[in-house]
C-alpha positions in Angstrom: 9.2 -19.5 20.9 9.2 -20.0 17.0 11.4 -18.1 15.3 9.9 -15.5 12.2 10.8 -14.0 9.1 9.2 -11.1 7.3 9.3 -10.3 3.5 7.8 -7.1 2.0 7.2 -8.0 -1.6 7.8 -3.7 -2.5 7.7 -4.6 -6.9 9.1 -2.4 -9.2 9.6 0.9 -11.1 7.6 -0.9 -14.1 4.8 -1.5 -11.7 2.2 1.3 -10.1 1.5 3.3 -13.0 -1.7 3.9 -11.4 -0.4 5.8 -8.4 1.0 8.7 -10.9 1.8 11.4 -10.7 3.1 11.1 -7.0 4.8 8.1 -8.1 7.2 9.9 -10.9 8.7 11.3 -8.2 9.1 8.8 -5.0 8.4 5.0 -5.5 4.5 4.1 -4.0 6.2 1.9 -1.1 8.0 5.3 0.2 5.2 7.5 -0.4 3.6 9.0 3.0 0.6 8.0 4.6 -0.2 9.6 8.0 2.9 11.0 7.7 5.1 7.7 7.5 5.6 6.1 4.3 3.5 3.3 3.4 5.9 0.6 3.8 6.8 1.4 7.5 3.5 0.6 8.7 3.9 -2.9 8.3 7.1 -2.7 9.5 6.5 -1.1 12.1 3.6 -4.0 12.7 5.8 -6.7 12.4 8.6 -5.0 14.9 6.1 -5.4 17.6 6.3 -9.3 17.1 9.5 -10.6 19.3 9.9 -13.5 17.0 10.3 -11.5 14.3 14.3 -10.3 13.9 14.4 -10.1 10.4 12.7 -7.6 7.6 13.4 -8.6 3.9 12.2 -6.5 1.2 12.0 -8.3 -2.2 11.5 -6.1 -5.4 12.8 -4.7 -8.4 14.0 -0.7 -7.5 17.5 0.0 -7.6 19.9 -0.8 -5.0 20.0 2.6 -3.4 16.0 3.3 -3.5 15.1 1.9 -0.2 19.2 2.5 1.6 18.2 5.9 3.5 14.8 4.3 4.4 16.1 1.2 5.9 19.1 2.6 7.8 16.1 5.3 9.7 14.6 1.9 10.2 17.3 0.3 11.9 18.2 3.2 14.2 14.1 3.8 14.7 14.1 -0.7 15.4 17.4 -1.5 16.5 16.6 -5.5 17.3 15.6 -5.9 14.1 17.9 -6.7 11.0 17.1 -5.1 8.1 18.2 -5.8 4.1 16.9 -5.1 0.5 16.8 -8.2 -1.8 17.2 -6.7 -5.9 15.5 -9.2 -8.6 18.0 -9.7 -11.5 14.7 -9.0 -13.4 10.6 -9.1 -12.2 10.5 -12.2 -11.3 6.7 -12.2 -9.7 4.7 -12.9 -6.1 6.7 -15.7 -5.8 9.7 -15.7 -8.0 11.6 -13.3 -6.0 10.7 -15.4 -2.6 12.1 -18.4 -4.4 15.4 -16.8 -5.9 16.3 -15.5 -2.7 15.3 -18.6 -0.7 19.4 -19.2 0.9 18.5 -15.5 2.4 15.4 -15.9 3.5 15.8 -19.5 5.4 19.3 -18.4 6.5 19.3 -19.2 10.8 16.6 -21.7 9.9 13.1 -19.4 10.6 10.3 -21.7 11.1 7.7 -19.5 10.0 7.8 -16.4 7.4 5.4 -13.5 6.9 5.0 -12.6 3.3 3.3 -9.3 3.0 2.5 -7.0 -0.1 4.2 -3.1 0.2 0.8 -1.7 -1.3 -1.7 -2.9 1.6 -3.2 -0.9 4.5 -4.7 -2.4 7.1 -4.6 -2.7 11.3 -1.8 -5.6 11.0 -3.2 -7.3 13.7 -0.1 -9.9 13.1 0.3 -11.4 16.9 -3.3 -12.7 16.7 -2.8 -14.1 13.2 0.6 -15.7 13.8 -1.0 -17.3 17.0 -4.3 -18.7 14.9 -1.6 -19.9 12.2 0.2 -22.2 14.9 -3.0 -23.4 16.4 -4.1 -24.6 12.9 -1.0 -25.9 12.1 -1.4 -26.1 8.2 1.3 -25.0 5.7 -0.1 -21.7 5.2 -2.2 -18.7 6.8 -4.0 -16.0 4.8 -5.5 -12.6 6.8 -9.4 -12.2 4.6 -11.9 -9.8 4.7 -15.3 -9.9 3.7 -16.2 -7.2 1.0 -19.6 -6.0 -1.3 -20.5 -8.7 -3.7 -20.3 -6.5 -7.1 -16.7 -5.7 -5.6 -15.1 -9.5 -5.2 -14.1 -10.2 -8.3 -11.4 -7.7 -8.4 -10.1 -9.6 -5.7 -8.7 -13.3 -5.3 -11.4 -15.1 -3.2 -11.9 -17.7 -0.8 -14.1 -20.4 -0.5 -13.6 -21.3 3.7 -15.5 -23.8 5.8 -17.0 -21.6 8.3 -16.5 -24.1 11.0 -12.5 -25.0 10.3 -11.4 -22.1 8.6 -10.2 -24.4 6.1 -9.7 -22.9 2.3 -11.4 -25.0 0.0 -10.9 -23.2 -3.0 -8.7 -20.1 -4.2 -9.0 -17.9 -7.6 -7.8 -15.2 -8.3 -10.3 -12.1 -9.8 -12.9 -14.7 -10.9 -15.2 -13.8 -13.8 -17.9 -14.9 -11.9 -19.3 -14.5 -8.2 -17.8 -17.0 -6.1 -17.6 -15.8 -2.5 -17.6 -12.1 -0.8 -14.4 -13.1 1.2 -11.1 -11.8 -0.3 -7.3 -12.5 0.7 -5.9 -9.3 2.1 -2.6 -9.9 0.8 -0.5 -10.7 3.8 0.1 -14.4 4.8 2.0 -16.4 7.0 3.6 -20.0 6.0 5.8 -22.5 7.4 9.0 -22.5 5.6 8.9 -25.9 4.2 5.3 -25.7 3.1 6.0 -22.6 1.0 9.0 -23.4 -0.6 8.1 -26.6 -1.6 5.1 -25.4 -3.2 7.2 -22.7 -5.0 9.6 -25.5 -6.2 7.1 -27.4 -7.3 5.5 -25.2 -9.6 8.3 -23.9 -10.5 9.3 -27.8 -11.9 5.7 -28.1 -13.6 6.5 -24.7 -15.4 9.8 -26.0 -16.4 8.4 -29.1 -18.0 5.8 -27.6 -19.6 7.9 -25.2 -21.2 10.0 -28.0 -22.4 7.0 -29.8 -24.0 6.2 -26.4 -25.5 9.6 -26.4 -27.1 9.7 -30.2 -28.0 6.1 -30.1 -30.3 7.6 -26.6 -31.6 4.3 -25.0 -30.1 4.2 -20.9 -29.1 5.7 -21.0 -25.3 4.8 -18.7 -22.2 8.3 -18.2 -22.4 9.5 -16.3 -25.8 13.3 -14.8 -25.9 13.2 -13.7 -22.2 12.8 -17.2 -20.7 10.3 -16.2 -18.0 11.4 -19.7 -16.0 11.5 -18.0 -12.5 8.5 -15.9 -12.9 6.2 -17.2 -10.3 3.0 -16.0 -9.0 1.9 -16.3 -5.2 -1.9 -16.3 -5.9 -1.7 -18.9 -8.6 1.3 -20.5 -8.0 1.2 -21.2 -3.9 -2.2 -20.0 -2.4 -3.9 -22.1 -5.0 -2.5 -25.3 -4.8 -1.9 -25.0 -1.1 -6.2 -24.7 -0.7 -6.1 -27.7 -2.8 -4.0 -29.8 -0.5 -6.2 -28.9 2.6 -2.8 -26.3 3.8 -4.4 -23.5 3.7 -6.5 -21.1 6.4 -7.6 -17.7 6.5 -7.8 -15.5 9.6 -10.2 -13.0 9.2 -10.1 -9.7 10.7 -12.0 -7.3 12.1 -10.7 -4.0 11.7 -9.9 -2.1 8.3 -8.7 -2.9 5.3 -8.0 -1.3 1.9 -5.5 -1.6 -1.0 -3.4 1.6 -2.4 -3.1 1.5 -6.0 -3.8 4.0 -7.5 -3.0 7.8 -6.1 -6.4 8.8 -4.9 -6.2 5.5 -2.6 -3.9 7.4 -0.3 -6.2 9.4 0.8 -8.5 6.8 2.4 -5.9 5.1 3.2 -4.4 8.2 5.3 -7.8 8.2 7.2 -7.9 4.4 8.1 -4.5 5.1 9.9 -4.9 8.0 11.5 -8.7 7.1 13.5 -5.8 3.7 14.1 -3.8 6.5 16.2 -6.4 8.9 17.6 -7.8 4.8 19.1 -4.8 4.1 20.4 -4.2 7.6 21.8 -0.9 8.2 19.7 1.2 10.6 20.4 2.6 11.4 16.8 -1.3 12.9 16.5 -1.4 17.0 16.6 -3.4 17.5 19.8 -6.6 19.5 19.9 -6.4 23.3 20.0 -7.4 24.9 22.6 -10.4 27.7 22.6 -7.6 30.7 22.9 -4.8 28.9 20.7 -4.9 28.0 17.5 -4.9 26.2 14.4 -8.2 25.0 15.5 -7.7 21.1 14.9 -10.6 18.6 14.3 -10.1 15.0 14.7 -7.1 13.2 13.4 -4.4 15.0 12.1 -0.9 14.4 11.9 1.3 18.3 11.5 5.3 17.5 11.2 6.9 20.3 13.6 8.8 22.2 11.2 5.3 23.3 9.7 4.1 26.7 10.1 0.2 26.7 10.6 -1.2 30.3 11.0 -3.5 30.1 14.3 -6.3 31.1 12.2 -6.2 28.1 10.3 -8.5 25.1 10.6 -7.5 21.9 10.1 -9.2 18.3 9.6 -9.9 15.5 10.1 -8.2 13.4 8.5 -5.1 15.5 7.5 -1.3 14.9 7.2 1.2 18.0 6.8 4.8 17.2 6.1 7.7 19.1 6.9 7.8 22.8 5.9 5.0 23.4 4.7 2.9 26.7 5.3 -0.7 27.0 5.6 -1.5 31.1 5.9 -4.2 32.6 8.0 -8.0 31.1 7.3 -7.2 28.0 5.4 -9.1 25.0 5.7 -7.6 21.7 5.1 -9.7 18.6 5.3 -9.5 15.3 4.3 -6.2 15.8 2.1 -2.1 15.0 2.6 0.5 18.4 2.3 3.6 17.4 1.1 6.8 18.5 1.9 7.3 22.1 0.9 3.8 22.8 0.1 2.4 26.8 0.4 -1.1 27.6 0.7 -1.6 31.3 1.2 -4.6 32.8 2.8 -8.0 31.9 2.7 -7.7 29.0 0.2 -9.7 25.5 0.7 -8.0 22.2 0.0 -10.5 19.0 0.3 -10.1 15.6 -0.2 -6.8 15.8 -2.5 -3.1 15.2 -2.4 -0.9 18.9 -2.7 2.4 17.5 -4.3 5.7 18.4 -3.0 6.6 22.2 -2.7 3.5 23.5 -4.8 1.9 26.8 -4.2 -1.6 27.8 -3.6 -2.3 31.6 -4.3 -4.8 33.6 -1.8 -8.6 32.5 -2.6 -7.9 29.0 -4.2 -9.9 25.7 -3.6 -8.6 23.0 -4.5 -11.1 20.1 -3.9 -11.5 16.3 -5.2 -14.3 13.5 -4.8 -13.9 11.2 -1.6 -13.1 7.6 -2.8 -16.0 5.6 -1.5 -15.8 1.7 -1.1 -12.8 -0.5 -0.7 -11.2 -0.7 -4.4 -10.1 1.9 -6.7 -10.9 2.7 -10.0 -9.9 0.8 -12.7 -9.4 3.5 -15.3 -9.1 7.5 -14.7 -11.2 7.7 -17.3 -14.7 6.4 -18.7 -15.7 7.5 -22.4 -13.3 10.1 -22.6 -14.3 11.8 -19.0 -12.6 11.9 -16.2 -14.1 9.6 -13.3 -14.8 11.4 -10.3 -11.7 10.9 -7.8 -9.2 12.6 -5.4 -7.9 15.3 -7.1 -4.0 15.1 -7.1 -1.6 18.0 -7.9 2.3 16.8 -8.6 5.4 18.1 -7.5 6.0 22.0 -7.8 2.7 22.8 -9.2 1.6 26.4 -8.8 -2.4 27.7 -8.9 -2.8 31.3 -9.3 -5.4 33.5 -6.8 -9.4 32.7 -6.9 -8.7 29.3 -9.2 -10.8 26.8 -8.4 -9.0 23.3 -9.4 -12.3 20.3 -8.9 -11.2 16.5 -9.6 -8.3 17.0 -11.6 -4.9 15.1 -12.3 -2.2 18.0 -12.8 1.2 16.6 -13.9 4.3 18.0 -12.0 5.9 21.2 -13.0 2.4 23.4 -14.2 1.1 26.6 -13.6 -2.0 26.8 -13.6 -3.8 30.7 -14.2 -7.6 29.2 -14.5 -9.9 27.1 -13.4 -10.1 23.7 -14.0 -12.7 20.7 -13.7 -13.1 17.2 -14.6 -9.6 17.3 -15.9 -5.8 15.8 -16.3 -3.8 18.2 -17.2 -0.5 17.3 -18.7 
């Protein structure tokens, strides 16, 4: 049996703007999605492989980010070895694989999963690690097949549908190229990637010193970007173009989360991912005499307190102590920890930040993200574009507001009704 290594590429405090305001106050990779954060799930994924005994996560957060995540980790997956790599600075895709290289091929792994924190999907791993041997090229990609007018926010593939051979790689192309799309987790043997890192890391080098020798304006100014290296540009494309590269494609779902209102689609995909394979970390269905009445897929941690005349779902994560009061419905949103709704308030399709209150009578509601890719811009012409609405930490909405596809900083109070709106 071939022995596997797993990084996370998790980025940095710099990166994820998009996901504010949940993000000012826990980084994306730790933010939770059907009630896990959103980098265990493909940990937990890759802990199912048993060639897989070592997790790496690559990024830019401080040292002591990730240290009370990883250590519930090792009790929670105690075969595998766990450890968080810090960039001296953001050194890319591919820079940080490269500058920790002595790590990663320490016990000599023959193959190495590189996956990105910010990517939801089934993880069906096994079957893509076991199509990766059988090809036997330098490199496996997982793809998906997406709307045309979507692609090009995506780097896509050009495959022989016979071989699965990549024939061509580029990353968000200006023009229509192909409807499949890399998902953003891959699996390479170790020489093939590493080589391919070094040598574009060399080309950058000598290019840089060309740059310098005609006196001409460099990539590199007084930072010396040297080690920043990219995995789309720098690996996946010149890997296609040495016939190393394949792409599984798979069957089930797929979606990035960028930006905040992602995680609420993204909260769906995995719960219907339990309620299929019968989970028991799912809220069971009420029964007729009991309540909360519970509809579909919903994940309640046990310290919550749910009033029996509550309804709740589908699609509907409560974290730990929060309090929903008598006829509240809840559907399609995530409760933080510490969030209050009092009676007879709505929430729909939005994110309730961490302890924030919802007086008696309140609805709360926000536009379901339709599609595979997020917005671009909260904005369009100086409106708001029509999204989850997201309310940050500690924000409090008086009785009978009604709060419709907003943004509302941490910290506010809110006495009114709002719409269309980010309130800062």
């Amino acid at each position: 049996m071939s022995t596997v290594k797993a990084v996370i590429l998790v980025g940095g405090p710099s990166r994820g703007t998009r996901f504010r305001p949940l993000s000012m106050n826990v980084p994306k990779p730790l933010f939770p999605v059907a009630g896990r954060p959103i980098i265990w799930h493909p940990i937990a994924a890759l802990a199912k492989l048993k060639q897989v005994t070592e997790i790496l996560l690559v990024g830019f957060f401080e040292d002591f980010v990730f240290r009370e995540f990883l250590d519930s980790c090792s009790a929670e997956f105690p075969n595998i070895h766990f450890k968080y790599l810090r960039e001296y600075q953001s050194l890319g895709t591919a820079g940080g694989i490269y500058h920790f290289r002595n790590e990663i091929l320490r016990h000599s792994p023959q193959h190495i999963f590189v996956l990105h924190a910010d990517v939801c999907c089934s993880y069906p791993l096994a079957e893509m690690l076991a199509f990766h041997e059988a090809q036997g090229r330098g490199g496996t990609i997982m793809g998906t097949r997406v709307e045309r007018d979507d692609a090009h926010r995506y780097g896509c593939l050009v495959a022989d549908t016979e071989t699965n051979e990549v024939l061509h790689y580029v990353e968000k192309p200006e023009t229509f190229i192909s409807d499949l799309i890399s998902c953003g987790v891959g699996v390479f043997k170790y020489s093939a990637l590493f080589d391919t890192i070094r040598a574009a890391l060399e080309a950058r080098h000598q290019q840089m010193e060309e740059d310098r020798a005609y006196e001409w304006p460099s990539r590199s100014t007084e930072t010396d970007d040297y080690d920043v290296l990219r995995l789309e540009q720098d690996v996946l494309r010149p890997l296609a173009a040495d016939h190393q590269l394949t792409v599984y494609v798979t069957p089930s779902f797929w979606r990035q989360i960028k930006s905040a209102g992602s995680a609420i689609p993204a909260n769906a995909a995995y719960l219907d991912q339990m309620l299929q394979s019968h989970s028991t970390a799912l809220t069971p269905p009420s029964s007729a005499t009991a309540g909360p009445e519970i509809v579909g897929a919903v994940s309640i941690h046990p310290s919550a307190r749910i009033d029996p005349t509550a309804k709740i779902g589908p699609h509907v994560s409560i974290g730990p102590r929060v309090t929903v009061g008598p006829g509240v419905r809840v559907k399609n949103s995530i409760l933080l920890d510490g969030v209050d709704i009092k009676p007879n308030s709505c929430v729909l399709n939005s994110v309730i930040g961490w302890r924030s209150k919802l007086g008696s009578w309140v609805r709360v509601e926000g536009t379901p993200v339709s599609g595979r890719h997020d917005l671009e811009a909260i904005t369009n012409a100086g409106v708001k574009n029509q999204s989850i609405t997201i309310l940050g930490q500690e924000v409090v909405v008086a009785d009978e507001c009604i709060i419709r596809n907003c943004i509302v900083l941490p910290n506010k109070e809110l006495r009114s009704s709002f719409h269309d709106d980010i309130l800062m």
